[in-house]
C-alpha positions as CSV (number, residue, x, y, z in Angstrom):
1,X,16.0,-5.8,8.6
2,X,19.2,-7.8,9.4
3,X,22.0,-5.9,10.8
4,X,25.1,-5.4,8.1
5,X,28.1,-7.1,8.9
6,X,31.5,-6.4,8.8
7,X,33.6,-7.6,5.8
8,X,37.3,-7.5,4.8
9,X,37.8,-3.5,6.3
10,X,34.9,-1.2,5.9
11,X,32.7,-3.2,3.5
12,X,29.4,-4.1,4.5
13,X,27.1,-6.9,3.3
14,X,23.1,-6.7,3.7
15,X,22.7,-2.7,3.1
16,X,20.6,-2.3,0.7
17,X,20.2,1.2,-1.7
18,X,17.0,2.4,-3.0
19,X,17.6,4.4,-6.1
20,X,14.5,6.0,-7.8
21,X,14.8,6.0,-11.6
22,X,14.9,9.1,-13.5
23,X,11.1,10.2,-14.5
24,X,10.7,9.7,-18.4
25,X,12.0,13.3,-20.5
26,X,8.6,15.8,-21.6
27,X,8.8,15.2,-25.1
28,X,9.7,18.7,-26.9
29,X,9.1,20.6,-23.6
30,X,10.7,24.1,-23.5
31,X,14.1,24.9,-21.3
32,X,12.6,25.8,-17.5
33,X,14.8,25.7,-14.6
34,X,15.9,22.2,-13.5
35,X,13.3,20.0,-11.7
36,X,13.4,19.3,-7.5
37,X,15.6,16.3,-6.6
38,X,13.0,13.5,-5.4
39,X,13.4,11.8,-2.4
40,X,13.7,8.1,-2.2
41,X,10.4,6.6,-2.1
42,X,9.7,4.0,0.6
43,X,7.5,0.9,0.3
44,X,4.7,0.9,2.4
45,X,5.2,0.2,5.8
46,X,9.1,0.5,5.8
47,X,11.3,2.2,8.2
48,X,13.0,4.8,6.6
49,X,16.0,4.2,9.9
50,X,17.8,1.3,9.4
51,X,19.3,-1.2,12.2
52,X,23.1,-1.2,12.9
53,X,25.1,-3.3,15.5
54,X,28.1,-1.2,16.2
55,X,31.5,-2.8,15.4
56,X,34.7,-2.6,17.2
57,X,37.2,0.6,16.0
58,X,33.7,2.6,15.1
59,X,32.6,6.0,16.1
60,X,29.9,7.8,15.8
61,X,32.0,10.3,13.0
62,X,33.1,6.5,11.2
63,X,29.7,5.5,11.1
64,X,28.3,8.9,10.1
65,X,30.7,9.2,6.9
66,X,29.8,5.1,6.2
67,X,26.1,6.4,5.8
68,X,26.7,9.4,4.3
69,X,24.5,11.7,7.8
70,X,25.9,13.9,10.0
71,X,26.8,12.5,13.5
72,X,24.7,14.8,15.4
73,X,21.7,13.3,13.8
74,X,23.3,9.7,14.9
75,X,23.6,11.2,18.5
76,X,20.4,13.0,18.6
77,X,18.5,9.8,17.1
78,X,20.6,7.4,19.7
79,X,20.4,9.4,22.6
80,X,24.1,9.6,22.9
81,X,25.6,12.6,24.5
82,X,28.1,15.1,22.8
83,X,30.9,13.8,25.1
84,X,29.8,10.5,24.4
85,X,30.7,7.9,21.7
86,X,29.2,4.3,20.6
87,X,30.0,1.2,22.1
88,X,31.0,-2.1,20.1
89,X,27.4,-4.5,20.6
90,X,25.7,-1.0,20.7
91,X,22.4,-1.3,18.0
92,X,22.0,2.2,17.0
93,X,19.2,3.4,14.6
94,X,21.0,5.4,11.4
95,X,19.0,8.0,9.6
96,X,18.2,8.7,5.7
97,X,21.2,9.6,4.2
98,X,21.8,13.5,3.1
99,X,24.0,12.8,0.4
């Protein structure tokens, strides 16, 4: 997967979304409680990490709110110490979003 790059302040171009459609309504089922959220399903053989170059002024916390994922999972997926931060040229792997 291509890297995103950075465009006019904190838009990115080549990240792509995978939103599952709703499943179809049961036709005159009765009330129950609300179904589990599904997760995101993945095409076969894709990486559910995508690839990002690190751009100058991020952080891991920037990059982490850009993603929607916590920064400790950046950190703990990267390698990068607690004291530490990202470096601009730095490719990181980012995980599934926790919305």
């Amino acid at each position: 997967m291509r890297s995103p790059s950075r465009i006019s302040g904190s838009l990115f171009a080549a990240v792509v979304l995978a939103v599952p459609s709703a499943p179809a309504p049961a036709a005159a089922a009765p009330a129950a409680a609300a179904p589990a959220a599904r997760a995101p399903e993945l095409a076969a053989g894709q990486d559910p990490l995508l690839d990002y170059t690190v751009q100058e002024g991020d952080s891991a916390d920037s990059i982490a709110r850009l993603f929607v994922v916590r920064k400790d999972d950046i950190r703990s997926l990267n390698s990068i110490p607690p004291c530490g931060d990202v470096q601009p040229g730095q490719k990181i792997k980012i995980p599934p979003s926790n919305p």
